[in-house]
N, C-alpha and C positions, 0 to 999 in steps of 0.2 A: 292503499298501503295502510297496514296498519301495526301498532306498538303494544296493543293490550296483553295484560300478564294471564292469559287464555292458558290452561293445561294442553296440551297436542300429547298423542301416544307414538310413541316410537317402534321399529318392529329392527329384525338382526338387516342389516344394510344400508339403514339409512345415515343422512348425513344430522349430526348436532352440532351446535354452534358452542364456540367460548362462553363462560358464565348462565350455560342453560342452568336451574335450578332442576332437579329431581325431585317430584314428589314423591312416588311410589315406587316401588320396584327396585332392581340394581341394573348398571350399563357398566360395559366396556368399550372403551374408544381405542380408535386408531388413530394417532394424532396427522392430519395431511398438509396443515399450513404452519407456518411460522406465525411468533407473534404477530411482526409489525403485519401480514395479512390478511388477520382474520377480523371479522366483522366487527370485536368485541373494540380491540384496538382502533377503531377508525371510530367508533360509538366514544370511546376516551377522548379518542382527538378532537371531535367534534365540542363535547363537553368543556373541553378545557378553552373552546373559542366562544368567550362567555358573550362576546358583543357583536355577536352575529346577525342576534337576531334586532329588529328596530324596534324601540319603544315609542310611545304613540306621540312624546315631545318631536322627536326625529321624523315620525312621519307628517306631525302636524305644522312642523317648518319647512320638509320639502313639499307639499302643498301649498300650503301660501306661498314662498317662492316662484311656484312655479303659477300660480296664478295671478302672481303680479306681475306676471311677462308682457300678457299680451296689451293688459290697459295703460302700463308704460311705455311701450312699444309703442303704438298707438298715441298715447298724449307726445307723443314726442316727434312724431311725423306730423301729427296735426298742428303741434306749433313752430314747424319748421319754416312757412311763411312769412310767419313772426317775431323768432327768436331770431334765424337762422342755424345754419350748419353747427354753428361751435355749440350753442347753447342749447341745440338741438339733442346733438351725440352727448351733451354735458349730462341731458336726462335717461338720456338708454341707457350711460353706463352707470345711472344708481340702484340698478334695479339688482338688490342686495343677491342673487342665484342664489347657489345653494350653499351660502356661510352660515347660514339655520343649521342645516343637517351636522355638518361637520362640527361646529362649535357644541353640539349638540352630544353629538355621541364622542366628543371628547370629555364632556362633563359627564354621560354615564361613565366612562371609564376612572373617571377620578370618583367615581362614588363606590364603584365595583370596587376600586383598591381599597377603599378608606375602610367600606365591612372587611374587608379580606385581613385586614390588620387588627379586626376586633374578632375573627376568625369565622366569618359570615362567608361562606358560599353562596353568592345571587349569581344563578347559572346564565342569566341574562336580562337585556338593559327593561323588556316588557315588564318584570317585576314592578320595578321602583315604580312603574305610573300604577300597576294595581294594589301595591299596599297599601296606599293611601284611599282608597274607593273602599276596600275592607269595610264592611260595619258586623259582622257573624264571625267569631271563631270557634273552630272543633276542634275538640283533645280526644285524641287516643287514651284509653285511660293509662291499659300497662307498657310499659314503657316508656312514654312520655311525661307525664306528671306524678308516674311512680317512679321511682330508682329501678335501674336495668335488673340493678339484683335483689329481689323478696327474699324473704328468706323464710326457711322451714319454721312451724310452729309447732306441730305437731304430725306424729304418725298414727291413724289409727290400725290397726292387724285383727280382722275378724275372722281368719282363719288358722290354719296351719304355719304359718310364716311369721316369721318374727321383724320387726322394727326393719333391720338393716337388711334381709334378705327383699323385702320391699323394697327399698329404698334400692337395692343395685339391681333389682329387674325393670324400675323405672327408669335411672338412668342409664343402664341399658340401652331401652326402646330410643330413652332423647337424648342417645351421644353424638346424633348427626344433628342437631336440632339446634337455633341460634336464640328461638322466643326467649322473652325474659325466665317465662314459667319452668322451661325448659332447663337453662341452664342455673338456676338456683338448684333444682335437683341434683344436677348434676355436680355443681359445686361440694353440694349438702355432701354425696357422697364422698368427692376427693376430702373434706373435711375428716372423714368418717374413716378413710383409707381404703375404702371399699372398689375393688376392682369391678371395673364394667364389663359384661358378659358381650359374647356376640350374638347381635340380633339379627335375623332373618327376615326377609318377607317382609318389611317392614313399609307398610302404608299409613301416610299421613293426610286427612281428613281435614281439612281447611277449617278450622273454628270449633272442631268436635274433639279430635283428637288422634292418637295410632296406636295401629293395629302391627303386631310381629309373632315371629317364633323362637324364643330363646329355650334351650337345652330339649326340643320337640314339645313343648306348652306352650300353646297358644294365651297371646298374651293382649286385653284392651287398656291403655290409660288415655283419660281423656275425663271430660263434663261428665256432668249427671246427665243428660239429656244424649250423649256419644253410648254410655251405658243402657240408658231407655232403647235407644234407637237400635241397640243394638239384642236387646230382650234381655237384658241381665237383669238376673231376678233382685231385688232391694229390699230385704227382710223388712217389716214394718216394725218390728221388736228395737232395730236399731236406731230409728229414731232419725236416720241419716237424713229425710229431705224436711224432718223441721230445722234439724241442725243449720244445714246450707243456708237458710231462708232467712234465720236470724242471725246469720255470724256474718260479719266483712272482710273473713278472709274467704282465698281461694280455695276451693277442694279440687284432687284433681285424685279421680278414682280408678283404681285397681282390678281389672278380671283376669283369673286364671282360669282357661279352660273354660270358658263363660259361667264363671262364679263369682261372686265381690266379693276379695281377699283381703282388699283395705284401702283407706282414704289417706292421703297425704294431704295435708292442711299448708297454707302459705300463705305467709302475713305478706300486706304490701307495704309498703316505704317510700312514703314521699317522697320527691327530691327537695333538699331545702330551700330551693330557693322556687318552688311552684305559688305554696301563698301569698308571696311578695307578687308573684307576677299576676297572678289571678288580679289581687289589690289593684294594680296598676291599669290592668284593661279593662277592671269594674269604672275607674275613675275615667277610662276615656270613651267612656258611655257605650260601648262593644256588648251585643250578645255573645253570651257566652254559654256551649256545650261540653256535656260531656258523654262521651262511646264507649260502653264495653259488654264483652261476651260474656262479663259476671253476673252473678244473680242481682238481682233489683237492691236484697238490702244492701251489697259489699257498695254495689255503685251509688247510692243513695249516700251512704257514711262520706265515701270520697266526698260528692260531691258539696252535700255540706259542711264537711268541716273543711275544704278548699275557698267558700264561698261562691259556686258555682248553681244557677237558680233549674237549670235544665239540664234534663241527663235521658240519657234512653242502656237499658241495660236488656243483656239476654241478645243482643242483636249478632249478627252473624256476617260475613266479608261483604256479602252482597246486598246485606241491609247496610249498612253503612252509603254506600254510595246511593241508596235511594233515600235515605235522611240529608243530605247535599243537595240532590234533586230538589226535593221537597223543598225545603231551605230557599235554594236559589226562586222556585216558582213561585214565593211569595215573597222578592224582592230582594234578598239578602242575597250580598258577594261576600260569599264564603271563601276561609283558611282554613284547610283541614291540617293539623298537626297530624302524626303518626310513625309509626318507626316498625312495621311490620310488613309482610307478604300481603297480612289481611288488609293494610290499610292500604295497600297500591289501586284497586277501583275507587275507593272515594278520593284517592290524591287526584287523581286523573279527571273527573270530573267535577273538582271544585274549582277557584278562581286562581287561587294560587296555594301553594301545597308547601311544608318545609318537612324535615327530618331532621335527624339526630346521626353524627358520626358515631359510626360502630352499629347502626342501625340494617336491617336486610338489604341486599344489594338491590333487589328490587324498588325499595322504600328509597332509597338515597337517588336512584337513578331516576325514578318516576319525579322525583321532588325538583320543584324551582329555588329552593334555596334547601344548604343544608347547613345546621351548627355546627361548625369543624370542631366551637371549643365546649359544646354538649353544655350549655349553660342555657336557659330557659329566658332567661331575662331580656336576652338577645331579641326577641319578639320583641317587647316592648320598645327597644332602641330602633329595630326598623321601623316603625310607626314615624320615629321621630326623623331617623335618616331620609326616606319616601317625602315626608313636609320639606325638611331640608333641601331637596332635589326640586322639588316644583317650585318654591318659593325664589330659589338661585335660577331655573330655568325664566320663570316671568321676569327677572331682572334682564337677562342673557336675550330674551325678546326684545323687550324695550331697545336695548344697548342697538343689537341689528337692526330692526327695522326704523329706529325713532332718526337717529343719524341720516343713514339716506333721503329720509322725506325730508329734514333739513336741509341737505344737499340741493331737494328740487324745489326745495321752498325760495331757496338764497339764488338758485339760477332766474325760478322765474319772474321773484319780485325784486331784486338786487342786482340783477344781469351779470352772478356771478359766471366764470365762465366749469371747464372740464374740470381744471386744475381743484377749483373747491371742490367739486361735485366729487373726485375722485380723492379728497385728502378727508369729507364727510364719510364716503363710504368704508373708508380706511380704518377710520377713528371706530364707528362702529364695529366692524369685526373685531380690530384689537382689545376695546373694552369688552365685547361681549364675550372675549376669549379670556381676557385678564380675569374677569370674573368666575369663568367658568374654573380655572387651575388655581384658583384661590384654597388654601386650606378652609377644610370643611368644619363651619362652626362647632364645636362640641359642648352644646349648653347640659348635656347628661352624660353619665358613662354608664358600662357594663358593671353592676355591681358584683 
């Protein structure tokens, strides 16, 4: 079985699912299930049952429980000659079962709520023991540590076509389109009042760009490299690839007819509160990257005026998830941030993955946690909640198992009888529980 965000082609009869994405081409469906029965709905359900799955505290206390069966079991037949009956049964029954597990994944659950109140989605309790293991994290550049919306800088028109009639065959092509790049354009025109055309034929190119037909012209926007790949010729007079080389914004180029018609220019836009949070996982001693399909100098700018020491630029969906590879082979437990299509292979293969609400459906689904309140800073505060979690869990240890052994300490050197042994075991659950439903320290907040 498998979940990867794989392309599959479709032909007239076959069956698609709720929530397929379309990259290319156009479908018509005939709708045959109801909500509540289709795959997409049960995928929700599933999601929304955040404590399903076990986190390694949970499995690491049904373990021990269940290993301290037998050598109790056992010391306690064996001192049945000696203690007798009472103070015998006095020892089976401290043998704490499974009040590990349970007080256990009652404590993820009060942690799962406590983010959900700062508007953290942790889709499950496995997170919390790996955010603390963390020492690597990777940023997406656009859309995560840039604002969702860039904005236009400039138009360039090296042919026939003026400013705005660019600008609405662009957004055009990206009116089905969610990327940040995307809808800045698109924005750029509703600004403009400029009406979107209908496009045709419209094929989208994973990290390159699309390809349509508006009014019978064919039409490419996308990279320099979407234009190379595609033989569009690049006048040398223009000057166009030293421009890109040294500028840090985005270009996102123009062909009519396989001709370059003109460049749209797009500045990016921190979010404000990105160099705070860089600051913050510099001081907690965290490798820190950064990813993008830009050219070296735009990603280089980012990256130093972020404060960020590593960056890899030019890279494309599937290089991505081999810089995580890479990564993990030489030790690091990697955090990919991301909030695109592109970034669903390296989410999946890093250690734990988050997104951004309002981010591709793809990106929010692949992701173990999501920002409900789109605030960056939130990273850092899980760092703090994950310590939180382990440090309240080694108390919650203690509290179970320290009590019972009291219990068999006082039976077999005080000849207490069942009655202690069963009011020690007692004690420790209740404490290790009292602690667990205790409100959760808040030594920081979400700024």
């Amino acid at each position: 079985m498998t979940g990867e965000s794989k392309a599959i082609y479709r032909k007239k009869g076959d069956n698609v699912l709720a929530m397929t994405v379309i990259i290319t081409g156009k479908i018509f469906i005939e709708v045959s299930k109801k909500h509540e029965e289709t795959v997409a709905f049960e995928i929700t359900r599933i999601l929304n049952k955040t404590v399903d799955t076990k986190s390694q505290m949970q499995i690491k206390s049904e373990v021990l429980s269940h290993n301290l069966i037998f050598p109790t079991a056992l010391f306690s037949v064996a001192s049945l000659p000696f203690f007798g009956i009472t103070r015998s049964a006095a020892i089976l029954n401290s043998i704490p079962a499974d009040m590990g597990a349970t007080v256990t994944a009652i404590g993820i659950m009060n942690y799962l709520n406590e983010s959900s109140q700062y508007g953290i989605l942790i889709k499950d309790g496995r997170t919390l023991d790996l955010i603390g293991k963390i020492d690597c994290i990777v940023f997406d550049k656009t859309g995560t540590l840039t604002h969702n919306n860039p904005v236009i800088n400039k138009i360039h028109s090296f042919g026939i076509m003026e400013e705005n009639q660019l600008l609405c065959y662009a957004a055009s092509a990206e009116s089905k389109q969610t990327h940040p790049i995307a809808l800045s354009i698109i924005n750029e025109a509703k600004n403009r009042r400029i009406d979107a055309l209908e496009a045709r034929e419209i094929k989208y190119f994973i990290g390159y760009g699309i390809s349509c037909e508006i009014n019978n012209n064919s039409f490419l926007i996308g990279s320099l490299n979407f234009m190379k790949k595609n033989s569009i010729f690049i006048p040398p007079e223009l000057g166009i690839e030293e421009i890109t080389k040294n500028n840090a914004n985005t270009f996102v180029f123009i062909s009519l007819n396989n001709k370059l018609s003109g460049v749209i220019e797009i500045h990016p836009t921190l979010r404000p509160e990105s160099k705070k949070l860089i600051k913050k996982l510099n001081e907690r001693g965290l490798s820190l990257y950064l990813i993008s399909g830009d050219q070296e100098k735009s990603t280089r700018e980012i990256a130093s005026t972020l404060g960020i020491k590593n960056y890899f630029s030019e890279t494309l969906p599937s290089g991505k998830s081999e810089i995580i590879k890479r990564l993990q082979s030489n030790g690091h437990r990697v955090c990919y941030i991301g909030d695109g299509i592109n970034d669903s292979l390296a989410m999946k293969v890093s250690n734990v993955s988050i997104s951004l609400k309002g981010a591709s459906t793809v990106a929010t689904d692949t992701a173990q946690i999501v920002l409900m309140n789109e605030n960056l800073l939130s990273i850092d505060y899980l760092f703090d909640i994950s310590s939180s979690y382990e440090e309240k869990m080694r108390v919650v240890f203690k509290c179970i198992y320290t009590f019972p052994l009291l219990g068999i300490a006082g039976v077999v050197f005080f000849k207490f009888g069942s009655l202690f042994a069963l009011i020690m075991n007692n004690i420790g659950y209740i404490s290790g529980l009292y602690n667990t439903i205790l409100p959760i320290k808040k030594d920081k907040k979400i700024e």
